[in-house]
TIDOGU-535783 format. One record per atom (N, C-alpha, C): x, y, z; chain; residue number from 1; atom name. Coordinates in steps of 0.1 Angstrom, whole numbers, padded with zeros to 4 digits. Last residue first. Example, Ala and Ser with C-alpha at 12.3 -4.5 7.8 and 13.67 -1.06 7.14 Angstrom:
<<0128; -0022; 0071>; 'A'; 2; 'N'> <<0137; -0011; 0071>; 'A'; 2; 'CA'> <<0129; 0000; 0079>; 'A'; 2; 'C'> <<0132; -0057; 0078>; 'A'; 1; 'N'> <<0123; -0045; 0078>; 'A'; 1; 'CA'> <<0132; -0033; 0078>; 'A'; 1; 'C'> 
//
This chain:
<<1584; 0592; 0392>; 'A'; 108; 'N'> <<1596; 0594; 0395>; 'A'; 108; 'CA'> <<1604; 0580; 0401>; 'A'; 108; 'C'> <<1555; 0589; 0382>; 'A'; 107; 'N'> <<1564; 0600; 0379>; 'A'; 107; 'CA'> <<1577; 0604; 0381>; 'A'; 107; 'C'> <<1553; 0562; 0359>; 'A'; 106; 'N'> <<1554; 0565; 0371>; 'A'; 106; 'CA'> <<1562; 0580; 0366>; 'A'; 106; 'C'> <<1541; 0534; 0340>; 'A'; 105; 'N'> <<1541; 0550; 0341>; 'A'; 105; 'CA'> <<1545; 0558; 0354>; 'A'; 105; 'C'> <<1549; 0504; 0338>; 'A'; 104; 'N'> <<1543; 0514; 0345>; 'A'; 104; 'CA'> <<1546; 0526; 0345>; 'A'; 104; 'C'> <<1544; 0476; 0315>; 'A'; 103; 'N'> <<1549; 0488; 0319>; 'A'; 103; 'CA'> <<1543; 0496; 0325>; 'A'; 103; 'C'> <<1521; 0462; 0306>; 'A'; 102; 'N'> <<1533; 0455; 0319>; 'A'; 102; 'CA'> <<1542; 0464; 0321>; 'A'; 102; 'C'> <<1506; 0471; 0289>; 'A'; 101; 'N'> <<1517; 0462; 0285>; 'A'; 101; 'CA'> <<1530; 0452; 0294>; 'A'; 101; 'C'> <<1506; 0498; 0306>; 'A'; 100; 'N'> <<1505; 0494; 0297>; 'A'; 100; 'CA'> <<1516; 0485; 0292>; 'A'; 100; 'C'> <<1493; 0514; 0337>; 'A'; 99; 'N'> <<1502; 0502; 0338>; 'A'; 99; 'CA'> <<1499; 0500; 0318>; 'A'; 99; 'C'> <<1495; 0543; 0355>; 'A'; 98; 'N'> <<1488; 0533; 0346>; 'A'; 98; 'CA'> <<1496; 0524; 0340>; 'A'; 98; 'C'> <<1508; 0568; 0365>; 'A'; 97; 'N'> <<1502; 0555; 0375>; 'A'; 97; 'CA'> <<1493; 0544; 0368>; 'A'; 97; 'C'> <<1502; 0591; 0337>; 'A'; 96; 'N'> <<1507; 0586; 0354>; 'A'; 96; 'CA'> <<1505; 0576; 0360>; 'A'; 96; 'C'> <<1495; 0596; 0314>; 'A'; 95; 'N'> <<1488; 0584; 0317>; 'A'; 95; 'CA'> <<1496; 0579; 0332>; 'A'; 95; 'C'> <<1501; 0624; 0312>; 'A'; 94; 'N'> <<1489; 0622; 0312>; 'A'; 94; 'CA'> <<1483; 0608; 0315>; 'A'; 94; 'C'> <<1527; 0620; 0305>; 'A'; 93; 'N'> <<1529; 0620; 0318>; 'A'; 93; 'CA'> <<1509; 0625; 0321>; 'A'; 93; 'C'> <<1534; 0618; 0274>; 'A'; 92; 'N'> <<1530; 0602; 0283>; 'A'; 92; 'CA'> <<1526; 0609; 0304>; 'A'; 92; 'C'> <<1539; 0638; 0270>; 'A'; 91; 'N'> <<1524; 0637; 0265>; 'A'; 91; 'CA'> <<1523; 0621; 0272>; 'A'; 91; 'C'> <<1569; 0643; 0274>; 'A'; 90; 'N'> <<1563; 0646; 0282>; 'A'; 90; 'CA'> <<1548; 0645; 0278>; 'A'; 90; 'C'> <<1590; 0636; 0263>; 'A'; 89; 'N'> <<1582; 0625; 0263>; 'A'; 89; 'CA'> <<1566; 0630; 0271>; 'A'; 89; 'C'> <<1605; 0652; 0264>; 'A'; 88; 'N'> <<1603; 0649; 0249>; 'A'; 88; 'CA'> <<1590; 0642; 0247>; 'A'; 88; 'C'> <<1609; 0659; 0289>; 'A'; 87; 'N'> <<1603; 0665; 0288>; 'A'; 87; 'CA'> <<1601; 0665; 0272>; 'A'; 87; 'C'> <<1602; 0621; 0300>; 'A'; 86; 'N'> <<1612; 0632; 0302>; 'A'; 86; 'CA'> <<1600; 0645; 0295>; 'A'; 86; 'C'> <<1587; 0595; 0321>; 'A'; 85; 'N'> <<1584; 0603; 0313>; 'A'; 85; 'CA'> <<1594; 0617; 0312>; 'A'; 85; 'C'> <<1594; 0570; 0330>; 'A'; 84; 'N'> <<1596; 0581; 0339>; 'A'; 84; 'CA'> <<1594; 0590; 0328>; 'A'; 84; 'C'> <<1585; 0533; 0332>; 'A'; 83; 'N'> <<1591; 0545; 0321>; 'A'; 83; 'CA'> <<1585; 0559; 0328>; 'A'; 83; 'C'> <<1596; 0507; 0347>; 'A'; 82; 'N'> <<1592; 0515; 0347>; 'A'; 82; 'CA'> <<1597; 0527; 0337>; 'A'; 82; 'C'> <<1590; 0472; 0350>; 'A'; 81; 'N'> <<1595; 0481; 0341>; 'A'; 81; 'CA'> <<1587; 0490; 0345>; 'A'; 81; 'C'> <<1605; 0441; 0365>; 'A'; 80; 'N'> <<1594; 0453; 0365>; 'A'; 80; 'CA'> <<1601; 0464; 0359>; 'A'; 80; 'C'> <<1600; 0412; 0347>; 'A'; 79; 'N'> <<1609; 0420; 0347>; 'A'; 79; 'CA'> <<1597; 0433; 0358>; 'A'; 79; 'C'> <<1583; 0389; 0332>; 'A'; 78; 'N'> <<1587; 0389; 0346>; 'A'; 78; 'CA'> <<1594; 0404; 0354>; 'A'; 78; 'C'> <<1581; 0391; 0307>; 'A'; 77; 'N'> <<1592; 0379; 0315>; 'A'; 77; 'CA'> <<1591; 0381; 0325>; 'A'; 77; 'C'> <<1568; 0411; 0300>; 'A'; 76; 'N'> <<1562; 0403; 0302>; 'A'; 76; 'CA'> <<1567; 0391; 0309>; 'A'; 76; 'C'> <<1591; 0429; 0305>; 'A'; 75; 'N'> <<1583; 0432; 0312>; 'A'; 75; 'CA'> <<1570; 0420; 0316>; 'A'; 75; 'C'> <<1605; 0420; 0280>; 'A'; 74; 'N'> <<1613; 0418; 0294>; 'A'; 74; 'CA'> <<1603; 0424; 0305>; 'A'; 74; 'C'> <<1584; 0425; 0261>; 'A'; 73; 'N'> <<1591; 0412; 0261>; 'A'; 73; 'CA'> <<1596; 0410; 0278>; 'A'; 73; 'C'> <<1588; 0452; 0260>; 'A'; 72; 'N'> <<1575; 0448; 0265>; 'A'; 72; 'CA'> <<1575; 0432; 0267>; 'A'; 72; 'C'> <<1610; 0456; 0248>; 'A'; 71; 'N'> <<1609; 0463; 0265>; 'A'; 71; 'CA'> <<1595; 0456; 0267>; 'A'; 71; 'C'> <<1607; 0445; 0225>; 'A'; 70; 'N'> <<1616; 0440; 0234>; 'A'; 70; 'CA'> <<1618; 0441; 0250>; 'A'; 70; 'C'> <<1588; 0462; 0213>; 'A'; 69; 'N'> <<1587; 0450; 0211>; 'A'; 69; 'CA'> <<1594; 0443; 0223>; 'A'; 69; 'C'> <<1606; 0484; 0210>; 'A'; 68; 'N'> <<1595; 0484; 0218>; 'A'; 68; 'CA'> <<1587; 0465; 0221>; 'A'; 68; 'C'> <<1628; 0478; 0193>; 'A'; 67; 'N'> <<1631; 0481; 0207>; 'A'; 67; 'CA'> <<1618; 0483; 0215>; 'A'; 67; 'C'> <<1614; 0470; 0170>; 'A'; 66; 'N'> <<1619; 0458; 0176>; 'A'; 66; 'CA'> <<1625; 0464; 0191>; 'A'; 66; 'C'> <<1603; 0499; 0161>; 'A'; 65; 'N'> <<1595; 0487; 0168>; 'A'; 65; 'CA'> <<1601; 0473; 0176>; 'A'; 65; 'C'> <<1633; 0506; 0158>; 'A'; 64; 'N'> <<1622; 0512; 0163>; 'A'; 64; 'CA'> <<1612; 0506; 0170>; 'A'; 64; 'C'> <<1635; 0488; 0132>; 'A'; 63; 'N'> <<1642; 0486; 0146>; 'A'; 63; 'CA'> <<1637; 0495; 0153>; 'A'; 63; 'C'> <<1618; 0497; 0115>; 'A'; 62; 'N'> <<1619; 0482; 0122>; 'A'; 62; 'CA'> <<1626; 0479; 0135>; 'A'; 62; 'C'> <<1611; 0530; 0118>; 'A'; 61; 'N'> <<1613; 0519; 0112>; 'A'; 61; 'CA'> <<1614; 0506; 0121>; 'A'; 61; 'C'> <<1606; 0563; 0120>; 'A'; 60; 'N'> <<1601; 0552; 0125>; 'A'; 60; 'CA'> <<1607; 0539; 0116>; 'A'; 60; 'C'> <<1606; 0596; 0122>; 'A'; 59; 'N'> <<1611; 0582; 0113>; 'A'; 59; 'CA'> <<1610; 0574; 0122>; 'A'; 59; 'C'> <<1588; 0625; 0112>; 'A'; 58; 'N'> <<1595; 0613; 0125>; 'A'; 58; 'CA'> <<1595; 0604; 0108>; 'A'; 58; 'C'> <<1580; 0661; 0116>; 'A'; 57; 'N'> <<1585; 0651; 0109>; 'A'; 57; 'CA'> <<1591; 0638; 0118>; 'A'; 57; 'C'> <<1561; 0666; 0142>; 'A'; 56; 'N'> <<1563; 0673; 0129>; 'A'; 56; 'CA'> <<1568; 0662; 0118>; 'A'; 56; 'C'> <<1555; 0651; 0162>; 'A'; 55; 'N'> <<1548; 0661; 0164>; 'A'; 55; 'CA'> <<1545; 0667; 0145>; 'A'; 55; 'C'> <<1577; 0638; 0167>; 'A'; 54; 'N'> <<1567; 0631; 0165>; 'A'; 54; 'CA'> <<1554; 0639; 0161>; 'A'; 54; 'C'> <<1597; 0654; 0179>; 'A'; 53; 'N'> <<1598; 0650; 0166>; 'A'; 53; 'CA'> <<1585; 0649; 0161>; 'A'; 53; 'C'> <<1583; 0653; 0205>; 'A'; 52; 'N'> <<1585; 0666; 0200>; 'A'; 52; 'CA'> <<1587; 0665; 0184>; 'A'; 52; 'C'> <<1584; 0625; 0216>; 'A'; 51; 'N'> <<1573; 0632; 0208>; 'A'; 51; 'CA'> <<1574; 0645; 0205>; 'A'; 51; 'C'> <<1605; 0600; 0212>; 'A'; 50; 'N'> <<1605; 0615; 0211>; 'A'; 50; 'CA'> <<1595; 0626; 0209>; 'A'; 50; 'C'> <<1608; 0579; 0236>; 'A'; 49; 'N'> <<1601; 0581; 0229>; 'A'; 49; 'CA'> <<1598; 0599; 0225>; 'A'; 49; 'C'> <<1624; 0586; 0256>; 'A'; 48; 'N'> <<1622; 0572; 0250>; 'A'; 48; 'CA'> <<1622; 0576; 0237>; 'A'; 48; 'C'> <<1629; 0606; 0276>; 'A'; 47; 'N'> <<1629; 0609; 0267>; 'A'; 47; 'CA'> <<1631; 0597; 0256>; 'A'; 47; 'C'> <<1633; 0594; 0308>; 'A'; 46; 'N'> <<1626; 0606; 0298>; 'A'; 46; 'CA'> <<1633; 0604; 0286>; 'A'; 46; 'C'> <<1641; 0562; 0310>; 'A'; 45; 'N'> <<1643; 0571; 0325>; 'A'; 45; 'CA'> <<1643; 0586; 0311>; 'A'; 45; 'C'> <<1633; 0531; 0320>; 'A'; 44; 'N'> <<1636; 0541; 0313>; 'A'; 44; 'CA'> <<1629; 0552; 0316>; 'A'; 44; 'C'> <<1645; 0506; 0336>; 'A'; 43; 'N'> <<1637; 0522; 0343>; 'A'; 43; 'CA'> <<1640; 0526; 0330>; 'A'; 43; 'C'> <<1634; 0476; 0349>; 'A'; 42; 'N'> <<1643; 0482; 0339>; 'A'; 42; 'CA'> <<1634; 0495; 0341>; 'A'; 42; 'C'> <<1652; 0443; 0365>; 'A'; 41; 'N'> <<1641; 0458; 0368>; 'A'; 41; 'CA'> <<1648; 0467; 0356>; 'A'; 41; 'C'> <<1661; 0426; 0363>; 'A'; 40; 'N'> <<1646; 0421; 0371>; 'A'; 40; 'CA'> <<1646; 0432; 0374>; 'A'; 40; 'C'> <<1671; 0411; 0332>; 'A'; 39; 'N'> <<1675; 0420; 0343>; 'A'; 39; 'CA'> <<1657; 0417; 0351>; 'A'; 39; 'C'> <<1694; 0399; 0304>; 'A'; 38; 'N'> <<1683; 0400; 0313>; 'A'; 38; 'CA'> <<1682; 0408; 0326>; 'A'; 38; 'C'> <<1704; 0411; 0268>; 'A'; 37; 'N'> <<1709; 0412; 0284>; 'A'; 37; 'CA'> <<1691; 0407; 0289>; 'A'; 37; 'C'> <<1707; 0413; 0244>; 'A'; 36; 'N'> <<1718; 0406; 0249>; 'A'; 36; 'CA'> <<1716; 0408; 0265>; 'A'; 36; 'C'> <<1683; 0427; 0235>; 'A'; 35; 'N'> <<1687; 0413; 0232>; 'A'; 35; 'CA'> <<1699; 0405; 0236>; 'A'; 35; 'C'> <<1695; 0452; 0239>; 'A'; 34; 'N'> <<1678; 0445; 0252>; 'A'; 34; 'CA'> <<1680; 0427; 0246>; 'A'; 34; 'C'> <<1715; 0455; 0225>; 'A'; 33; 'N'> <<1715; 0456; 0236>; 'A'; 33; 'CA'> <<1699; 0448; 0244>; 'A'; 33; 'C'> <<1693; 0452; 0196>; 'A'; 32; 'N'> <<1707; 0445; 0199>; 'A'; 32; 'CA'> <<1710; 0444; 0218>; 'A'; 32; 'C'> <<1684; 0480; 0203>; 'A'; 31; 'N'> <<1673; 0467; 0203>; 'A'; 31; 'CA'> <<1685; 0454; 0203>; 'A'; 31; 'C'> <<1699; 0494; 0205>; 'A'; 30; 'N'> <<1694; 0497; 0218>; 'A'; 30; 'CA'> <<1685; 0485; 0215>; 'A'; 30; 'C'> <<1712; 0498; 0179>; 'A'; 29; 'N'> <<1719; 0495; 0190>; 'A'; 29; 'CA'> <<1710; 0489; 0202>; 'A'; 29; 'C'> <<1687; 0505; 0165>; 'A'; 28; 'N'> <<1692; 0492; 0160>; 'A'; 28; 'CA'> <<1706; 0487; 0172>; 'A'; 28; 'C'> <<1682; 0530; 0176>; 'A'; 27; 'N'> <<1675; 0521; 0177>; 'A'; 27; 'CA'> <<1681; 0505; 0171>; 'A'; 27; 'C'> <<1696; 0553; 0176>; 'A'; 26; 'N'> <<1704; 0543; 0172>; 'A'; 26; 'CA'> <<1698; 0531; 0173>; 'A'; 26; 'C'> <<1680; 0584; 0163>; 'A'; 25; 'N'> <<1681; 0576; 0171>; 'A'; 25; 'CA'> <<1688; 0563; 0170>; 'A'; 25; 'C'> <<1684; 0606; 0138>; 'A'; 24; 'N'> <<1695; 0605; 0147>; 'A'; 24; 'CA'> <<1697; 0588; 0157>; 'A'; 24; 'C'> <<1657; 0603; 0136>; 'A'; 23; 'N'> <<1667; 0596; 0126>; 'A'; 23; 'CA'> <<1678; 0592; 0132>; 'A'; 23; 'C'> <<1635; 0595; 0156>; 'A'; 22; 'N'> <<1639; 0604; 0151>; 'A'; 22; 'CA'> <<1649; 0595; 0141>; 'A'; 22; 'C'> <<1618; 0575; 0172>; 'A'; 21; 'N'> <<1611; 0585; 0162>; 'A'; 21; 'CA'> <<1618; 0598; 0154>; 'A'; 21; 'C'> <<1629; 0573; 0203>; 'A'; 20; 'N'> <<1627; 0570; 0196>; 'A'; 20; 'CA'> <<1618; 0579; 0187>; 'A'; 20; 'C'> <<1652; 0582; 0221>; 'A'; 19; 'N'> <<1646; 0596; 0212>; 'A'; 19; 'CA'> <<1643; 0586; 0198>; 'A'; 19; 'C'> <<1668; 0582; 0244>; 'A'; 18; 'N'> <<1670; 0566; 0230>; 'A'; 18; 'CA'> <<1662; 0581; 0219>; 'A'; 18; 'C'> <<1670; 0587; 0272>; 'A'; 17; 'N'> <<1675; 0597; 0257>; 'A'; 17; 'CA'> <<1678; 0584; 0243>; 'A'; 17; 'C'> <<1677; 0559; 0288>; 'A'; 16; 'N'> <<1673; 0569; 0284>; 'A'; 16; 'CA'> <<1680; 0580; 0274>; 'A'; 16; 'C'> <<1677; 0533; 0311>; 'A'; 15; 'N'> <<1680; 0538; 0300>; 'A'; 15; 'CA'> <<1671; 0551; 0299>; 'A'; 15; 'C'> <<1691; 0510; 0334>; 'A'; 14; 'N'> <<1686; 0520; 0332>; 'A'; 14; 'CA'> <<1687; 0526; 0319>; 'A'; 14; 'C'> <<1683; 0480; 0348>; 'A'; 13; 'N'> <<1694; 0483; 0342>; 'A'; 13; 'CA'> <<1684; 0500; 0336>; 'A'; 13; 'C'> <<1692; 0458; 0381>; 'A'; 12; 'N'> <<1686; 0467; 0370>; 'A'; 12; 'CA'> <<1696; 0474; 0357>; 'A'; 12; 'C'> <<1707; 0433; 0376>; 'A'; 11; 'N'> <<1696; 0435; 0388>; 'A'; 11; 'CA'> <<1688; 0448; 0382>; 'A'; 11; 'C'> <<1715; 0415; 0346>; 'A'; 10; 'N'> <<1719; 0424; 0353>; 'A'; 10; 'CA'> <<1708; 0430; 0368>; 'A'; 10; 'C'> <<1732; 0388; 0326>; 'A'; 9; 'N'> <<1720; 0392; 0339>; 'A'; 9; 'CA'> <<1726; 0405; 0350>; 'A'; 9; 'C'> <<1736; 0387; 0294>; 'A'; 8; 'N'> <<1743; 0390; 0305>; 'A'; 8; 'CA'> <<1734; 0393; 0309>; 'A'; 8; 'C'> <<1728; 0353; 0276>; 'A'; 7; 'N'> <<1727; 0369; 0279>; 'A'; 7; 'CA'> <<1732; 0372; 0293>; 'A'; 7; 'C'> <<1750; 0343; 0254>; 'A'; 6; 'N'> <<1746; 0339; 0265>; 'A'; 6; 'CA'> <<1737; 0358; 0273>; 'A'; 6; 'C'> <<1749; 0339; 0218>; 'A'; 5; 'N'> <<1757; 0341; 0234>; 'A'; 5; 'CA'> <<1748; 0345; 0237>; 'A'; 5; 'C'> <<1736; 0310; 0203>; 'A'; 4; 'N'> <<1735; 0323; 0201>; 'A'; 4; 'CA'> <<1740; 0323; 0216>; 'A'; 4; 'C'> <<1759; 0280; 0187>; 'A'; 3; 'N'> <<1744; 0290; 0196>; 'A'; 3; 'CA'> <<1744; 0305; 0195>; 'A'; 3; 'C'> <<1762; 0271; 0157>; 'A'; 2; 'N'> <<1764; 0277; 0164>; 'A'; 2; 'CA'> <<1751; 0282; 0173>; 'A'; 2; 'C'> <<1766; 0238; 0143>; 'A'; 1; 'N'> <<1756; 0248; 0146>; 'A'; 1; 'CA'> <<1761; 0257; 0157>; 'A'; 1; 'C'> 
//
C-alpha cells in the first residue's frame, strides 16, 4: 500500500490571478497544489474568481469547485484566510469585512 506524500507546511502562503471561471484557468494545478500543502495563513490576493468572464461566457468544472472546496477546507482547519478582492473580482468588494465560510473579505 502506498501512502499519500506528506504535505509541505508553510506559515503563509499567497495566491492570485487563478481567474477562476475561465478556460485559460489551471484550476486542476491550483487544486493539486492546496492538496499538497498546510499553512496558518492564506491571502488570496484579486482576481480568484473571474467575474468579468462570469459576466458573459464562463467555464466552470470540477476542478474549479475542488479549488473552492479546498480554500474553505484550510480555513475550516484552522487556517486564517483572507481574500483581497482584485479588479476581476471586484463584485466581491461589496461584501468587505464579512466573513464566508471562514474566509474574510478584507480590503487590503
Amino acid at each position: 500500500m502506498r501512502l499519500p506524500p506528506a504535505r509541505r507546511r508553510y506559515r503563509t502562503i499567497f495566491l492570485s490571478d487563478i481567474h477562476l471561471g475561465t478556460r485559460a484557468c489551471r484550476a486542476d494545478l491550483v487544486a493539486d497544489f492546496l492538496h499538497r500543502v498546510e499553512c496558518e495563513r492564506l491571502y488570496l490576493v484579486g482576481d480568484i474568481v473571474d467575474g468579468w468572464r462570469l459576466r458573459k461566457v464562463w467555464h466552470w468544472d470540477r476542478d474549479h469547485d475542488e479549488v473552492i472546496r479546498r480554500v474553505v477546507a484550510i480555513a475550516r482547519g484552522g487556517a486564517d484566510v483572507t481574500y483581497i478582492p482584485g479588479n476581476h473580482d471586484e463584485m466581491l468588494r461589496d461584501w468587505l469585512g464579512l466573513e464566508l465560510a471562514g474566509i474574510r473579505i478584507a480590503p487590503e
